[in-house]
N, C-alpha and C positions, 0 to 999 in steps of 0.2 A: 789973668793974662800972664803968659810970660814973660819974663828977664831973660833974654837973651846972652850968654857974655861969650869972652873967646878967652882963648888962655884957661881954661878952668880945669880944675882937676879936683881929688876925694884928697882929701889935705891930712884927714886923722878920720879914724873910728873908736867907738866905745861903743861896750856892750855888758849888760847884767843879768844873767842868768837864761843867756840865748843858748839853746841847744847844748854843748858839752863846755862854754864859755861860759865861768862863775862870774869873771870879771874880765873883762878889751879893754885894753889901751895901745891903739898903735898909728905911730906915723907912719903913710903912705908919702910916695915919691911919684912924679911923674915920670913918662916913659914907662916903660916894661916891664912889669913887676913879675917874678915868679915865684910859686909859691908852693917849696917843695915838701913832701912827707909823705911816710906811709899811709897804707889804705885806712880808713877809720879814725884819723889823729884828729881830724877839725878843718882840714881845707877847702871842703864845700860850705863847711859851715860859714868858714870867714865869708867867699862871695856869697853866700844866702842871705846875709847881713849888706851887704852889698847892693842886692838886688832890691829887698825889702823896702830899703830906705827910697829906691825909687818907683814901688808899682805899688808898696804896702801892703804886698804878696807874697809866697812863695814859688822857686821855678820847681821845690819837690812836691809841694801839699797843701793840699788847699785847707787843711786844719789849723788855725792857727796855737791850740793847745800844743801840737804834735812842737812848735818851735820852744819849749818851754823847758829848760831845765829839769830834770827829772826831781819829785816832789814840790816845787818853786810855784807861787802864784800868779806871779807876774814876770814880764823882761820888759827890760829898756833898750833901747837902741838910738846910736846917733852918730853925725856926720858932716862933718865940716868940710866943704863946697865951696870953693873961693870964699865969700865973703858968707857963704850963707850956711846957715846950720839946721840940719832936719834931722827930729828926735822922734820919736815912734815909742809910745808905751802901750802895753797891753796886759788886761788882766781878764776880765770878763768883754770887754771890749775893746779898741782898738781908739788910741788919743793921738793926733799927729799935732805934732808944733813947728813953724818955720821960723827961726829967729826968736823963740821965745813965744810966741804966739799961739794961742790952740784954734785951729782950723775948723770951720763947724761942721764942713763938709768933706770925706777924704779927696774924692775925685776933684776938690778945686787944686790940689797939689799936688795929685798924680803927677810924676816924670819932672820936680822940681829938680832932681838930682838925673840925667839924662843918663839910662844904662842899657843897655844893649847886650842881652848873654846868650851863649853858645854853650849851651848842654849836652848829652847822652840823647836826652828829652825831647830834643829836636827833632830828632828822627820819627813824630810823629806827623810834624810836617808834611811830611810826604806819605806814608805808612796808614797814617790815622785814617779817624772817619772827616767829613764836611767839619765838622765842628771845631778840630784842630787847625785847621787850614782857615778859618774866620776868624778863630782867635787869634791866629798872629795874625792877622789881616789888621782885626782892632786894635789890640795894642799897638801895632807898629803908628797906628792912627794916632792913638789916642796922646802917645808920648810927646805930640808938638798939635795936638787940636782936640781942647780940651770941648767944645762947645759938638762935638763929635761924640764927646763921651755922655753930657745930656740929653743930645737927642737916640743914641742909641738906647739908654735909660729910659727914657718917654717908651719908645717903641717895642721894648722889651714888656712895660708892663700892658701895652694896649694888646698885643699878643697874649700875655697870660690871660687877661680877660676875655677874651674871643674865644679861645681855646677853653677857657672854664665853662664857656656857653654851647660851644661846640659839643662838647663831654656830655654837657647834661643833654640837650636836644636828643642825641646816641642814646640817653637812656629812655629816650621817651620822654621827658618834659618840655613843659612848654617855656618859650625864652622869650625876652623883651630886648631893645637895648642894642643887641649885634650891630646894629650899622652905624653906629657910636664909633665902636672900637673900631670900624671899617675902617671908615673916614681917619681916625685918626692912626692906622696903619699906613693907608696910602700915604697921608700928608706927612709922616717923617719916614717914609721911607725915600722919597726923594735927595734930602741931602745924603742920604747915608750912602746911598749907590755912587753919587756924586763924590762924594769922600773916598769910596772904595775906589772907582774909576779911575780917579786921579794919582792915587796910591799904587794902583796896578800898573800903570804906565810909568809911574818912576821907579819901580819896583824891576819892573823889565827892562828899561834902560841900565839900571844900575850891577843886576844880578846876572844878565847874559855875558857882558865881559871877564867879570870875576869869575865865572863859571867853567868859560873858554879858557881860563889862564889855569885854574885848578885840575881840571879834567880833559882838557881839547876836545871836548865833542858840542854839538849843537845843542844848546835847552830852547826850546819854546815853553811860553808861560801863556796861558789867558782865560780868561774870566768866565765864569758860565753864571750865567742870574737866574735866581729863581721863580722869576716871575715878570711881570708886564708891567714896567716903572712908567710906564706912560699911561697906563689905568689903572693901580691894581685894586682900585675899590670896585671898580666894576668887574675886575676878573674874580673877586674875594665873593662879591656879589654871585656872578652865574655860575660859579665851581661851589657855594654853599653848600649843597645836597648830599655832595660826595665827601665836603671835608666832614658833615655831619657825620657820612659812615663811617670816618679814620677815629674824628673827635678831637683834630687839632688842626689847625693850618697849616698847609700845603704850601703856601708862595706866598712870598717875600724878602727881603734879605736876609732873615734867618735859615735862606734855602741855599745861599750861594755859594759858591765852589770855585777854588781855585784849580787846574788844571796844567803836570806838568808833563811836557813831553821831550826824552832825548832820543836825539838820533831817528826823529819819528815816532817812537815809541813811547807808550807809556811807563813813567820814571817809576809809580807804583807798584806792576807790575814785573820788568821788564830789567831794572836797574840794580848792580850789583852792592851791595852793602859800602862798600868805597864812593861808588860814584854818590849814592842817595847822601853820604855823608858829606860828602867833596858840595854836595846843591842844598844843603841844609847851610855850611858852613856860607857858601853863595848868598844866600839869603838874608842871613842876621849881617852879615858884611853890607850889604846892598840895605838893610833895615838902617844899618849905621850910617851909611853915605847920604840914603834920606834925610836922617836928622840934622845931619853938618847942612845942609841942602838949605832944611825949611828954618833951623833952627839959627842958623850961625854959628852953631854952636857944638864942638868935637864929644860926644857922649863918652861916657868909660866904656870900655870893653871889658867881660868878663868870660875867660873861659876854662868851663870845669869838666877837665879829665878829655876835652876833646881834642890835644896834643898825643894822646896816648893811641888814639884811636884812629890815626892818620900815618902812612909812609912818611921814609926819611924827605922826600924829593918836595911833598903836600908841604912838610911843615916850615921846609925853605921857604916856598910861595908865601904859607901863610904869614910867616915872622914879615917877610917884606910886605906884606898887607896892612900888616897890623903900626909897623912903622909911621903910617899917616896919623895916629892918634896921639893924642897928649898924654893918656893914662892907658892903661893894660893892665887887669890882671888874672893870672894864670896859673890855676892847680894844676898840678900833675905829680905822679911818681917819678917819671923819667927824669933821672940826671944829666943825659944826654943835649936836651933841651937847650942846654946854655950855649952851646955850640952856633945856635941859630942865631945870636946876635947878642948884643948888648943888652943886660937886664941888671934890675933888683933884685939880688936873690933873698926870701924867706925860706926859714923852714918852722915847720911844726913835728913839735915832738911830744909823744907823751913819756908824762912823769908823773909816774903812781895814780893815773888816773886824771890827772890834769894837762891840758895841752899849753907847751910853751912851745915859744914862737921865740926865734932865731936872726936877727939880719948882718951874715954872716956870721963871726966869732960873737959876736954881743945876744944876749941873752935879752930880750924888750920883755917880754912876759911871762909870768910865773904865778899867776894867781888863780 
């Protein structure tokens, strides 16, 4: 379950041999943090640490070697959260601790540390295939309904099975079992659409006005399912024949699609690189308003290099957006930036190959 608090913000990090970092140590401030430096010094790095510590992921790579100090076996990572502290080691696996504790399972602490980031990456949001557009569907779920994340787990594997038997049937074998996995497609696909639905509607509530204020044009958002959530064991039943001829299934929430439309038009199509970015930015904003929503609870905001990639007038808007959170933080090159309000400033700089980290005249890092 979770702990709900208010007031809470990333209070310090530390890190051991995470990407170009031998050794982190730094105090974070609440409010605005920005976080200046040339291209390559370590400022994604720092929010990748950031993000880590709340999906136990990355928003570059899904390798988790690829986070590892060049020749280095292991990194450590961690992170004090109001009261609470989450540590992250990995070597050949991945150990989460809360408070000193090792968790047996990750997904019971997914989104103990509530983070919500704003990438380059985003942009497949809208760009991508279905599959982009499900995953932030998920995650955005998953960050405050954790019992969301088991059942799409369950569902996940009753799909690979059916599709394992699907495959062989295609080759000509004989199959046993299939209406095993049926049944238990149909039976969690129910809360999951339930989950999605719900999510969609706050989703739209939250993202058409941010959207209006970023861009001034109309967004429509809505849902397209991939299949008959009022039977789909019987749809998965009389469509058999043909998913035999594909060799994987056709319908179910692994089929659904979000759908966005501006100005009438299709956003993927249609939408110029600004706006797609201005309805991406809408999004994880509208992602963030969700969680204060269900959670009670103000998540951090992380955004990298997406101040760069926005007019001077967007990034007005967006500094006054962002003013509603407790915490913020924000890579970028631009100097300019500071102009837009009241922040913390960092810099990162390298030194012979080392990145030190700056807030203002004082020197915090050098290891």
């Amino acid at each position: 379950m979770y702990i709900y608090n208010s007031g809470m913000y990333l209070k310090s990090l530390y890190a051991n041999n995470f990407r170009n970092f031998r050794m982190l140590e730094l105090e974070l401030q609440p409010g605005k943090n920005l976080i200046l430096g040339d291209n390559g010094v370590g400022k994604t790095n720092l929010l990748e640490i950031v993000y880590f510590l709340s999906t136990f992921g990355s928003f570059r790579t899904g390798e988790n070697v690829d986070l590892l100090k060049f020749g280095e076996p292991f990194f450590i990572i961690s992170g004090v959260y109001g009261d609470t502290k989450v540590k992250v080691r990995y070597s050949d696996k991945k150990e989460i601790f809360i408070n000193g504790l090792k968790e047996v399972r990750l997904r019971d602490s997914f989104g103990t540390i509530p983070v919500v980031a704003l990438t380059s990456n985003d942009l497949e949001i809208v760009d991508g295939s279905p599959s982009c557009r499900r995953r932030f569907i998920n995650m955005g779920i998953s960050l405050y309904n954790r019992t969301y994340i088991d059942t799409l787990s369950w569902y996940n594997r009753a799909l690979r099975q059916r599709n394992s038997l699907l495959n062989h049937a295609k080759m000509g074998k004989v199959i046993k079992g299939i209406e095993i996995w049926e049944e238990q497609l149909s039976h969690y696909a129910l809360p999951i659409i339930k989950a999605r639905v719900d999510y969609i509607d706050k989703l739209i509530k939250h993202t058409v006005p941010v959207f209006n204020t970023l861009a001034g044009q109309k967004l429509e958002l809505s849902y397209k399912k991939g299949g008959n959530y009022r039977n789909l064991k019987e749809q998965l039943k009389k469509m058999r024949n043909k998913e035999i001829e594909r060799g994987y299934t056709l319908y179910g929430p692994h089929r659904d699609e979000i759908i966005f439309k501006i100005d009438g038009h299709g956003a993927k199509v249609s939408a110029s690189f600004g706006i797609k970015k201005a309805l991406t930015v809408s999004l994880r904003i509208a992602q963030a308003r969700i969680l204060n929503e269900v959670r009670k609870e103000e998540p951090i905001i992380i955004l990298d290099e997406i101040i760069g990639e926005l007019d001077r007038d967007r990034i007005d808007l967006l500094s006054g957006l962002l003013d509603e959170y407790e915490q913020v933080l924000i890579a970028t090159t631009r100097e300019d930036v500071q102009g837009s309000g009241d922040f913390n400033v960092y810099r990162i700089e390298d030194k012979d190959g080392t990145p030190v980290i700056r807030k203002g005249l004082k020197e915090i890092h050098s290891i």
